[in-house]
N, C-alpha and C positions, 0 to 999 in steps of 0.2 A: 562499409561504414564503421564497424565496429575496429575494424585494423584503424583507420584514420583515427579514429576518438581516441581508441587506447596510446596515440603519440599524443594526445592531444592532454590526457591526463597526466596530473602530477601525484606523487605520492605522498598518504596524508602525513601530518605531523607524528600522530602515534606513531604508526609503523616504521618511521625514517628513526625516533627517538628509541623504539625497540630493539632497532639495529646498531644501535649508537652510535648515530649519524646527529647530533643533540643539535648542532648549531642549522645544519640544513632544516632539521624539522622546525626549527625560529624561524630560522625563512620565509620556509610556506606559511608558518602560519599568521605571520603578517601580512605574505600575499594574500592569502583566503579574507582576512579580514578588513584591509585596505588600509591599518594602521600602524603602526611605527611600533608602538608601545601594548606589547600583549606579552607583559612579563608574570601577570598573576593566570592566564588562561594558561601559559606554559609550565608555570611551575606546579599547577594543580594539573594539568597531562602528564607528566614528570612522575608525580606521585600515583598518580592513579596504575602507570605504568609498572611501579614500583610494588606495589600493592597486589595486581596482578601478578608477578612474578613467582611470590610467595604462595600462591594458591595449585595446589595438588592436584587437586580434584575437582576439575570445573562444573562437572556433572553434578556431583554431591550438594555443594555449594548451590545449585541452580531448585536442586528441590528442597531449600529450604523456603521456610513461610518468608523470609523476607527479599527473595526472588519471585512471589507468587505474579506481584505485578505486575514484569516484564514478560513472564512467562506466558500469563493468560494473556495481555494487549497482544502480545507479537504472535501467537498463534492464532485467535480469535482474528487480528488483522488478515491473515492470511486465507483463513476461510471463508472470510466476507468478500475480499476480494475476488473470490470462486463465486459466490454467489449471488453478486452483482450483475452474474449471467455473463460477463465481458469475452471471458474467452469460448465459450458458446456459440454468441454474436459474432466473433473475429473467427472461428471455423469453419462454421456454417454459413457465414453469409452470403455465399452464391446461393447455396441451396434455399436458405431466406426470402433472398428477392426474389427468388424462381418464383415461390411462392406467391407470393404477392404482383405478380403480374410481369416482373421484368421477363427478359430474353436473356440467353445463353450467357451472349459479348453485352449485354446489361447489366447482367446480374454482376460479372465479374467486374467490371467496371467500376459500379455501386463500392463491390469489396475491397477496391482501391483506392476510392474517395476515404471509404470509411480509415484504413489503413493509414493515408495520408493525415485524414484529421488526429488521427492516436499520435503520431508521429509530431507536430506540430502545439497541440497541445499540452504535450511530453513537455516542449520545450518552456511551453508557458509558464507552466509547474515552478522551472529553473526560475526566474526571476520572482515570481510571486510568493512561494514557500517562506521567506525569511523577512519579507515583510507582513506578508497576511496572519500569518502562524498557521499550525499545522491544524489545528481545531476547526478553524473557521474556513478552512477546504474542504475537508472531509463534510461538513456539515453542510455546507453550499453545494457539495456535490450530491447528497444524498436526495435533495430536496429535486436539484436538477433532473436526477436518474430516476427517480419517483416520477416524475409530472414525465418525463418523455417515456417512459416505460407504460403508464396506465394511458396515454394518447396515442401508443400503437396498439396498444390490446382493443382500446376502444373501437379504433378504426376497423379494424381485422374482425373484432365480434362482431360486427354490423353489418360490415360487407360481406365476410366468408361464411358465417351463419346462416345469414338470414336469407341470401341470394345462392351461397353455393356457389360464385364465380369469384376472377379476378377483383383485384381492384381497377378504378379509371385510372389512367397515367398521370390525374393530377394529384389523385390520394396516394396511386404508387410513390410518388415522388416528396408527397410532403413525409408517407413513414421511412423512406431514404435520409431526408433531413432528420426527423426523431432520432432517428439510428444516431445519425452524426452526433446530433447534441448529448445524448447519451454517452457515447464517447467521448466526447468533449470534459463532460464533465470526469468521468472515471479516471482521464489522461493527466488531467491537472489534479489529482487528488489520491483514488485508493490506489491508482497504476502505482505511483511513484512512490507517496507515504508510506506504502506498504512493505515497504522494504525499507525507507527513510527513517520511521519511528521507531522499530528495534536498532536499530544503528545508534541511537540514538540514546535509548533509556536503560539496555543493558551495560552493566558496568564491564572494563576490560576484562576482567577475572573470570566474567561466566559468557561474555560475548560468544567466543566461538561455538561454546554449548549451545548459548539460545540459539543461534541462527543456525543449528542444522535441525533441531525443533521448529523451525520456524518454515526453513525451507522444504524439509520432509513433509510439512502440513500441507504446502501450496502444490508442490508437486500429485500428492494423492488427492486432493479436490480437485486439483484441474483434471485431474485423469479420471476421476469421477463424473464430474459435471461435463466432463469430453464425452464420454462414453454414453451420458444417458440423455444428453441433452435433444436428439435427434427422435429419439422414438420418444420423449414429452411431447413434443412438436409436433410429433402425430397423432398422439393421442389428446392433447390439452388445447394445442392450435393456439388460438388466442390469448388461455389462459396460462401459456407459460411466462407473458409477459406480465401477470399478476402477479403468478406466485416470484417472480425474481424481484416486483415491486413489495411485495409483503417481506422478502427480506430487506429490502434496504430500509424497513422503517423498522428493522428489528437494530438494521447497521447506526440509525442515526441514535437512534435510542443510548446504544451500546457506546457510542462518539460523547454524547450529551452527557452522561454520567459516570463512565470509569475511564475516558482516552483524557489526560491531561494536557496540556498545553508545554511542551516540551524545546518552542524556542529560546536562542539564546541562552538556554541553560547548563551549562558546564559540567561533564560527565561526573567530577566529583561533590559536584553539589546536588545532584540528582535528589538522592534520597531527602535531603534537610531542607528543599526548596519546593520538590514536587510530592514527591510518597507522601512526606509525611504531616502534609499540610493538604491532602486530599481526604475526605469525607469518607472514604469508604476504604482505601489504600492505606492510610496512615496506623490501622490497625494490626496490619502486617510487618510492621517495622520492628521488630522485637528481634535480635539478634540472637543465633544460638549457643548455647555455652561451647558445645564441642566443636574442638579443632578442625581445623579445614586446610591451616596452612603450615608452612616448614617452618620449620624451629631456626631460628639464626642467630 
């Protein structure tokens, strides 16, 4: 699937105009946007390109205070996505349903459904993202993961507490479905954003820095939250489905007050549109006196 897709993709505007390929990156980016006339999104990619070029030291650049806001969203992104419990639930979930009463060729089964709905919803994402905006996914998804997170803890503290047995095949099968909608919601929202909003808010000049900050963070919490999620599970049982709900009202909180609303807004407008007209971010826009880039 990934061999098919990657024919399937084209190359963005940046990159094609990096390579000074100028008139193809026009192209695409009329096709991306379905109109004729994107001479002012072009010539602000242009400069922004340009601007980039100049810069030496993307790392330097990235730890100043007026990179603080891409830096903290896009990592902060990256661990919440860890901690939304997802890739826990997508490792473990045979062993999951074991748990809860499936069979062997059930459980796995379950783990397939659930796989399919990530897959599917992924796609949902694709259409919805640029007319809903990125704010009011994250934020619907939070609410989502919340309410099916604390309705499998519920079920499971009830049943396996209090009885010490399986559940019935009809409760087995309704926390099957939670599972789903939990995924559901992650697939159309932190799965994708999460990687969509740094693409997005860092400027080209410090891009490739932030996103191996960004990726380096996701990779060490997954491997975290891989690692420990199995023996919580034995020890917390029902209440790991808490504590992954108590983070996401830490996620939605985090979404509510410092993730801005990042549609349609033009990588060179960034700052004069979003930072610096956010409440808490616009204080970090102070540029600093020392040199960052080549002298021309």
């Amino acid at each position: 699937m990934l061999c098919l897709g990657s024919i399937l993709i084209c190359e963005t505007p940046t990159s094609l105009i990096e390579r000074h390929k100028v008139e193809e990156g026009r192209k695409v980016l009329r096709k991306i946007r379905g109109v004729e006339n994107v001479d002012d999104e072009f010539d602000s990619i242009i400069h922004a390109c340009e601007m980039a070029k100049q810069v030496k030291d993307p790392f330097r650049k990235l730890m100043k205070p007026v990179s603080r806001p891409q830096l903290v969203i896009s990592i902060c992104l990256q661990i919440f996505q860890q901690f939304t419990g997802i890739n826990a639930i997508m490792f473990y979930a045979p062993v999951l349903f074991q748990t809860v009463g499936f069979g062997n060729d059930a459980a796995l089964l379950s783990s397939v459904i659930t796989g399919l709905v990530n897959v599917f919803s992924t796609v949902v994402s694709i259409y919805v993202v640029d007319r809903a905006g990125r704010r009011i996914l994250l934020l619907e998804a939070c609410v989502q993961m919340f309410i099916s997170q604390v309705i499998i803890g519920i079920i499971l503290f009830k049943e396996l507490k209090t009885t010490g047995d399986n559940l019935s095949k009809g409760e087995a099968i309704f926390v099957v479905i939670s599972v789903c909608t939990f995924v559901m919601g992650f697939a159309w929202s932190w799965g994708p954003l999460g990687w969509l909003i740094p693409s997005e808010i860092f400027p080209l000049e410090t891009r490739s820095a932030g996103f191996a900050f960004a990726v380096s963070t996701n990779m060490l919490f997954t491997f975290i939250i891989g690692q420990a999620f199995l023996s919580m599970l034995c020890q917390m049982q029902a209440g790991i489905f808490f504590f992954f709900a108590a983070w996401v009202i830490i996620m939605g909180a985090f979404t509510w007050f410092l993730v801005p609303e990042t549609k349609g807004v033009p990588v060179d407008a960034m700052v004069d549109k979003v930072w610096k007209q956010h409440w808490f971010w616009r204080s970090f826009m102070i540029e600093d006196d020392r040199p960052d880039v080549k002298v021309v």
